[in-house]
MIKOLDO-411186 format. One line per field, with one value per residue (C-alpha): x negated, y, z negated; residue in one letter. Coordinates in Angstrom, 2 decimals, decimal comma, m for minus. Each point is the difference from the previous one (the first is absolute). Layout:
x <- (X|...)
y <- (Y|...)
z <- (Z|...)
resn <- (A|...)
REM end
This chain:
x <- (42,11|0,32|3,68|0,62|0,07|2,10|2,69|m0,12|m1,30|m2,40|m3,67|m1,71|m2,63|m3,56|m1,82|m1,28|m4,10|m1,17|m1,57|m3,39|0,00|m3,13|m0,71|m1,13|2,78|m0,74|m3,48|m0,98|m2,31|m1,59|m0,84|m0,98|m2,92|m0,74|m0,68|m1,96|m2,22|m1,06|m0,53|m2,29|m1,57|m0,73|m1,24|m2,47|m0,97|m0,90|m1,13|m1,14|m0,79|m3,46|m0,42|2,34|0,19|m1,53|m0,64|m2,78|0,90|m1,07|2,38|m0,82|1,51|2,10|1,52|m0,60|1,47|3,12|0,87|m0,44|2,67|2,43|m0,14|0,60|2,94|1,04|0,04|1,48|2,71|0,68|m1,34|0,65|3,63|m1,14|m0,31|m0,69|0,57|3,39|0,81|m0,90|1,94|m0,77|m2,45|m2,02|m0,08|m0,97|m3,31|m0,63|m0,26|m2,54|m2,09|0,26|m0,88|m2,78|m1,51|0,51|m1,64|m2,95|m0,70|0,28|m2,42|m2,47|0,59|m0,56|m3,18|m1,46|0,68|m0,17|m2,24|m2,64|0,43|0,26|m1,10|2,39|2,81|m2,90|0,20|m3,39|m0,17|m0,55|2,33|2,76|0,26|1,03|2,56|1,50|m0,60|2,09|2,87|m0,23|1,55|3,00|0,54|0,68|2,07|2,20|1,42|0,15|1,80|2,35|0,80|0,93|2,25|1,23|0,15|0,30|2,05|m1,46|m0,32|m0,07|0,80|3,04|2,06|m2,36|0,64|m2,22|m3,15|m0,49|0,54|m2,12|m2,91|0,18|0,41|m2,76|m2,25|1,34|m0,68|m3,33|m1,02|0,85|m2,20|m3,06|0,62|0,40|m3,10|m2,74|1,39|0,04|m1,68|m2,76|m1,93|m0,20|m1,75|m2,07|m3,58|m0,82|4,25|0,59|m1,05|1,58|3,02|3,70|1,27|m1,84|0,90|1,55|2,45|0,75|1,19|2,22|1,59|0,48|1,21|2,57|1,10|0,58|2,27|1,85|1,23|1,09|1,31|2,43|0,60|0,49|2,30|0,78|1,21|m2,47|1,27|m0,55|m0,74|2,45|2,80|m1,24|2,08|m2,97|m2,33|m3,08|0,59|0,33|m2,85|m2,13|1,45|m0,69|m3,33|m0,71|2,13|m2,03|m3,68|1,23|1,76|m3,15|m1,85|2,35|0,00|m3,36|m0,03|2,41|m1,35|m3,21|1,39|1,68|m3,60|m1,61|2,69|m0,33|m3,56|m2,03|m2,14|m3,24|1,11|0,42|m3,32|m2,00|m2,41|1,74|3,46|2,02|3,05|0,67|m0,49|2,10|2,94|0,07|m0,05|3,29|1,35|m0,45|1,74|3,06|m0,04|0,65|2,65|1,71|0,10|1,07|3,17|0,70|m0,43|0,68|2,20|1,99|m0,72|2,29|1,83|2,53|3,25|m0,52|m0,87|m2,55|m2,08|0,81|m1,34|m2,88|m1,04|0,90|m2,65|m2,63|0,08|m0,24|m2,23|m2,53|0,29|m0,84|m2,88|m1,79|0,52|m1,32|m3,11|m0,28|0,29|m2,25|m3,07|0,08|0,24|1,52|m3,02|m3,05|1,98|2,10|m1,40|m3,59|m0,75|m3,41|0,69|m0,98|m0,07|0,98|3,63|0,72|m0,43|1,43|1,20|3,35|m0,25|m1,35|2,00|3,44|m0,71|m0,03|3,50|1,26|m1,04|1,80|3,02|m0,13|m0,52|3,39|1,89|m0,48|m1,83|2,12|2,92|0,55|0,48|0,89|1,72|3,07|2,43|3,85|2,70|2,08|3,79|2,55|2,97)
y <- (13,66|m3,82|m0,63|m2,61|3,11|2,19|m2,46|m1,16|m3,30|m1,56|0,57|m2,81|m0,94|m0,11|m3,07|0,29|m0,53|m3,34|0,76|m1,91|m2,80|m1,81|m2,53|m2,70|1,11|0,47|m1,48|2,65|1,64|m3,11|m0,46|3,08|0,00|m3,66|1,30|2,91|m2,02|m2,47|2,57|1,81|m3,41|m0,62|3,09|0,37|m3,21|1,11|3,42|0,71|m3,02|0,15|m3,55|m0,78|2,87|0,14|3,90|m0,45|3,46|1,51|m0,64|4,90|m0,45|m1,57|1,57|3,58|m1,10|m1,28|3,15|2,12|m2,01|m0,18|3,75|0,29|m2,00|2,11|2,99|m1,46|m2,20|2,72|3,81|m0,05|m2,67|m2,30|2,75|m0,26|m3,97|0,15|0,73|m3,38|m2,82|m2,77|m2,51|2,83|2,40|m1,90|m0,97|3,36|1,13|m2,69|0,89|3,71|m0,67|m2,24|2,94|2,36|m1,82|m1,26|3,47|1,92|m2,80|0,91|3,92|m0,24|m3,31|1,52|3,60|0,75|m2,33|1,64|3,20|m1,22|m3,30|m0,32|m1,74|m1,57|m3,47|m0,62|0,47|m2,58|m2,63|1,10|3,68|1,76|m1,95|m0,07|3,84|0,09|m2,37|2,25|2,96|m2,19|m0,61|3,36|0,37|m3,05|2,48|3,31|m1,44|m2,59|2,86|2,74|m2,53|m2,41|2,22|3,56|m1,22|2,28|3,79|2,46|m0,95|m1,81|2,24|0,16|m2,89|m2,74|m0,62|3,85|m1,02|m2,79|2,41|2,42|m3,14|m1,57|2,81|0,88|m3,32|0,34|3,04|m1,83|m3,13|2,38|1,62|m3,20|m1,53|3,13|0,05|m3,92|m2,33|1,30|1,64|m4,03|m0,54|2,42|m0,51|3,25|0,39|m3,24|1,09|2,87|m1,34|0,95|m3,41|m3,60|m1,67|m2,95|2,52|2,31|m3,70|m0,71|2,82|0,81|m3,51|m0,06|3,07|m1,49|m2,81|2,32|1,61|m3,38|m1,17|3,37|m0,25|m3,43|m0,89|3,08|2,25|2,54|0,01|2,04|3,35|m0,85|1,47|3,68|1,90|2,76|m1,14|1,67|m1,34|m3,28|0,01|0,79|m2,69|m2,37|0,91|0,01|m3,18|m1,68|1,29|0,04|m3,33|m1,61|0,81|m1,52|m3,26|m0,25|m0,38|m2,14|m2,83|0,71|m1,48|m3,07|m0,69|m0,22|m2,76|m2,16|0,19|m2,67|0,99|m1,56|2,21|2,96|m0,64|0,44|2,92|0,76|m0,33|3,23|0,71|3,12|m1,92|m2,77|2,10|1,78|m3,84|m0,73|2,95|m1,19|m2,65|2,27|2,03|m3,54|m1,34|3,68|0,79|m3,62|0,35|3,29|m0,89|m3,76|m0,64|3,19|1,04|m2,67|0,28|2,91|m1,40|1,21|2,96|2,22|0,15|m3,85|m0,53|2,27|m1,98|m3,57|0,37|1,67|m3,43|m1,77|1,90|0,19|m4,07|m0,66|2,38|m1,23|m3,77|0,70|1,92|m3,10|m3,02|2,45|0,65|m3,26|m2,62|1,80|2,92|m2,80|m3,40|1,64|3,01|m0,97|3,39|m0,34|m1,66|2,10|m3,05|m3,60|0,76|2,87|3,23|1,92|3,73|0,38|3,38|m1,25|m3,05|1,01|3,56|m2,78|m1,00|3,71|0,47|m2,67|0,68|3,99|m1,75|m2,24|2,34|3,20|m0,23|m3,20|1,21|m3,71|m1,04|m3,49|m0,35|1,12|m0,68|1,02|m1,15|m2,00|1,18|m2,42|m0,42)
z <- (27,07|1,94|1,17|m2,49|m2,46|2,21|0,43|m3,98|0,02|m2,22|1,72|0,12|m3,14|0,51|m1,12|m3,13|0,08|m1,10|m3,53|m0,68|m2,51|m2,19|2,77|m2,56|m2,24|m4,11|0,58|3,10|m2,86|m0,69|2,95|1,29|m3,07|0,57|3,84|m0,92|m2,11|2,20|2,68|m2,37|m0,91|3,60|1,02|m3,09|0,47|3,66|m0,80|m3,20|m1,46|m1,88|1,10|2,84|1,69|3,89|0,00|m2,62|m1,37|m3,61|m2,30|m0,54|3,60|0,35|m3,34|1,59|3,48|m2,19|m2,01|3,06|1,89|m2,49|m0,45|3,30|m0,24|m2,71|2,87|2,28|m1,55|m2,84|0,71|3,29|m0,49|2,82|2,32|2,90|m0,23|m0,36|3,11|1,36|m1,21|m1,97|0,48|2,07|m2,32|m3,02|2,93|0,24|m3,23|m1,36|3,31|m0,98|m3,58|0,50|2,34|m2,39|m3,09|1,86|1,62|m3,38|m0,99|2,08|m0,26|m3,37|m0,20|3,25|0,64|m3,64|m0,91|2,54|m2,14|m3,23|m0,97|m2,86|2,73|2,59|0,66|m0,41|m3,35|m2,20|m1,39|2,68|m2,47|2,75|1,04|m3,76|m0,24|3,40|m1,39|m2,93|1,73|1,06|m3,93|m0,33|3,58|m1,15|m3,24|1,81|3,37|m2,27|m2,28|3,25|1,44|m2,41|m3,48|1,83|2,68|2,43|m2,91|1,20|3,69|m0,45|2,21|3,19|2,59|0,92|1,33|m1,49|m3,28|0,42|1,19|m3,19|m2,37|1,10|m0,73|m3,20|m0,69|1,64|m2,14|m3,36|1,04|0,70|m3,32|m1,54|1,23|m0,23|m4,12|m0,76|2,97|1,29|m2,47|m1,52|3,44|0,25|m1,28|m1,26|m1,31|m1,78|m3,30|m0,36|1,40|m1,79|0,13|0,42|3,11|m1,73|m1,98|2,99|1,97|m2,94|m0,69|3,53|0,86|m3,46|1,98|3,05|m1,98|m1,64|3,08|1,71|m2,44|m0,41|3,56|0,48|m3,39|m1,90|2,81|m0,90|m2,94|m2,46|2,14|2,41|m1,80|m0,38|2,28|0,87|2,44|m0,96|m3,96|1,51|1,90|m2,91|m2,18|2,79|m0,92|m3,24|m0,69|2,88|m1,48|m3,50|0,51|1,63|m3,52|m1,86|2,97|m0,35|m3,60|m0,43|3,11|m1,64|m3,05|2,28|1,33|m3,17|m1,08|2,93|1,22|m1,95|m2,28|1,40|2,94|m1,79|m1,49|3,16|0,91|3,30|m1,34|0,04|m2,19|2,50|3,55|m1,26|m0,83|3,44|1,25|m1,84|1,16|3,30|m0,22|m1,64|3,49|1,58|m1,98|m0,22|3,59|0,74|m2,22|1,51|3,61|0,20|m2,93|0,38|m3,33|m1,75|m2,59|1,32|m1,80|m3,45|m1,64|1,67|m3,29|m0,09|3,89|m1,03|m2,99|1,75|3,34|m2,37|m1,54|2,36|1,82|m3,05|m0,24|3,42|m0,08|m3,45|1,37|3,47|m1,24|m2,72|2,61|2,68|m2,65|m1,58|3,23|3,34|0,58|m0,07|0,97|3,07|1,00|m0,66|m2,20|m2,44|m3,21|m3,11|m1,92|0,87|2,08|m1,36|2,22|3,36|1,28|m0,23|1,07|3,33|0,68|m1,48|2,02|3,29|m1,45|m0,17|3,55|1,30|m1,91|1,45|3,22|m0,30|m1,80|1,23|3,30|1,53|m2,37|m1,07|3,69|m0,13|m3,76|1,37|2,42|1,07|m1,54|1,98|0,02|m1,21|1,75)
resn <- (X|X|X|X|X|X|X|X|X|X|X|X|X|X|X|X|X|X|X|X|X|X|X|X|X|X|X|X|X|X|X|X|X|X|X|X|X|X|X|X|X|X|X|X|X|X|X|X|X|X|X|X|X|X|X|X|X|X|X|X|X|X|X|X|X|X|X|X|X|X|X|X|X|X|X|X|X|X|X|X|X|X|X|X|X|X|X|X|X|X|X|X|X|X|X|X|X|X|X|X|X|X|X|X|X|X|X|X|X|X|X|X|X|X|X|X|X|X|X|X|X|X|X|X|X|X|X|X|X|X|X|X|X|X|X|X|X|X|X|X|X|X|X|X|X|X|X|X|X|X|X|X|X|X|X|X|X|X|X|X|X|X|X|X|X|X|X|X|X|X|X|X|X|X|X|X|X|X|X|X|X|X|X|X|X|X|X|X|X|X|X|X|X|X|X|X|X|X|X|X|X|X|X|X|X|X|X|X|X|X|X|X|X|X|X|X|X|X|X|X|X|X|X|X|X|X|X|X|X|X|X|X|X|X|X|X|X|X|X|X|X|X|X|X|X|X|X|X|X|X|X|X|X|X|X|X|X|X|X|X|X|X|X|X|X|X|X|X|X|X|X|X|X|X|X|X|X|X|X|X|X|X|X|X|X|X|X|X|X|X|X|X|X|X|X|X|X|X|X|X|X|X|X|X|X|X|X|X|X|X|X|X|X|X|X|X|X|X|X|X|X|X|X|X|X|X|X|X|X|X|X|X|X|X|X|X|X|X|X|X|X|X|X|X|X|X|X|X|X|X|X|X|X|X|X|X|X|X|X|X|X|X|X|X|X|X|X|X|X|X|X|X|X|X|X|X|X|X|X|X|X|X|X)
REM end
């Protein structure tokens, strides 16, 4: 006990901690997406650009390289909670991440285009048309649901109770296990010669039912709480609504943006040999996973004053707006006039799923890895 107790006078108050405050004010979210998509711009321009770009890289690889890194992300910034990057502080440990990411996506590149490619030719990189490389990506379609869905949707089931990095370890791998059993049922019998005909579901349905999935669970996560399996009070019956409204709710996504892209694709478009009704929905859904995780993570989720059905129903809105115009304005002019995509037909044309991917990157990056170093800064006490 310190002396100023003993002798009944008032001990002396601590300071209270400076709390953080929106360093641009109401328009820090506005800015914080305005600088994430310039960064992206600048970087594909750089990188990936079919026409600008200096590495002269496949568009299959640099699509392949992409996924891989942002499911690495996804382990480090969400299985494994930032471990073991947290321990550093800010801007360091935002460095270290991206460094660790980008060497784990391009090494499980070439473990799976090089080392598994020289055993099965399915995922080499010599095979035609880049096939590999997409086959490779492919896997990654699948990782993005199962490692989402453990951390974001599970919230860790069953390991809740054990303590980090440990819980990180078994997560991963439970994760692991459903991405292998996801991808010997539904990806790679479509590229395997001697499977693809007998596969059980065509590629372009597997990638938009998978990718619906993947929508659905951001979009629970990021506006509706988890909401609606969130509120069962037994662990293991929530855990298996998480995943049939997440699988059964990506069937029911997928028909309904399948519907959206048959109202706003031209018809000429539509009308095209190569066009697919399938591909083009996982595309739009793409651009859902942008728009939801950027309410979630840079808007805070916004609306919170009303209603929780009312907040729910409000950012699902506006969520679904900013998705249908973005794929709109990207298809019709952005894909071929700024990021120098192939035209299907006149300006019309692009891959959402690779470019707006870029975005989600560098939002996980900003968000997550940096922790939105920069946007913030202490509040000054008034006297």
């Amino acid at each position: 006990m310190s002396s100023a107790g003993v002798l009944g006078e008032s001990p002396t108050e601590a300071a209270p901690t400076p709390e953080p405050e929106p360093r641009f004010g109401a328009a820090t979210p506005l800015v914080v997406i305005v600088g994430i998509i310039v960064v992206s711009l600048v970087t594909w321009w750089l990188l990936g650009d079919p026409k600008w770009s200096f590495t002269n890289t496949s568009q299959p690889a640099i699509g392949a390289d992409l996924f891989w890194v942002i499911l690495a992300a996804i382990w480090t910034g969400f299985t494994f909670g930032n471990w073991p990057f947290s321990k550093v502080s800010q801007p360091l440990s935002g460095v270290l991440q991206v460094a660790a990411n980008l060497a784990i996506g391009f090494l499980c590149v070439w473990l799976t285009t090089y080392v598994m490619g020289s055993w099965d030719p399915t995922f080499s990189h010599k095979t035609a048309a880049g096939a590999g490389d997409t086959a490779s990506a492919f896997i990654v379609l699948v990782g993005f649901y199962a490692f989402a869905f453990a951390s974001a949707s599970w919230g860790g089931y069953p390991f809740e109770k054990v303590e980090g990095p440990t819980s990180g370890v078994a997560q991963w791998f439970m994760a692991a296990f459903i991405t292998v059993i996801g991808v010997v049922i539904f990806i790679y019998p479509n590229f395997n010669a001697h499977l693809a005909a007998n596969a059980p579901l065509k590629l372009v349905d597997a990638l938009g039912w998978v990718y619906c999935s993947i929508v659905v669970l951001i979009v629970a996560a990021m506006l509706w709480e988890n909401w609606p399996w969130a509120g069962i009070g037994n662990r293991h019956l929530r855990a298996i609504a998480a995943v049939v409204a997440t699988l059964g709710g990506g069937l029911l996504v997928y028909w309904l943006l399948s519907l959206v892209v048959k109202a706003v694709v031209p018809g000429d478009i539509k009308a095209l040999p190569t066009f697919s009704a399938s591909q083009e929905t996982a595309e739009l859904g793409v651009c859902f996973s942008f728009w939801g995780l950027t309410w979630g993570l840079v808007c805070g989720a916004w609306p919170t004053q009303y209603s929780a059905a009312a907040n729910r129903v409000i950012r699902t809105v506006i969520v679904t707006v900013l998705s249908i115009l973005t794929y709109v304005v990207f298809m019709r002019f952005l894909g071929t006039k700024v990021l120098h995509f192939p035209a299907l037909k006149g300006n019309y044309g692009g891959a959402p799923l690779t470019f707006m991917d870029w975005l989600i990157l560098v939002l996980l990056w900003y968000t997550v890895a940096f922790g939105g170093y920069g946007s913030t800064r202490v509040r000054r006490s008034r006297r």
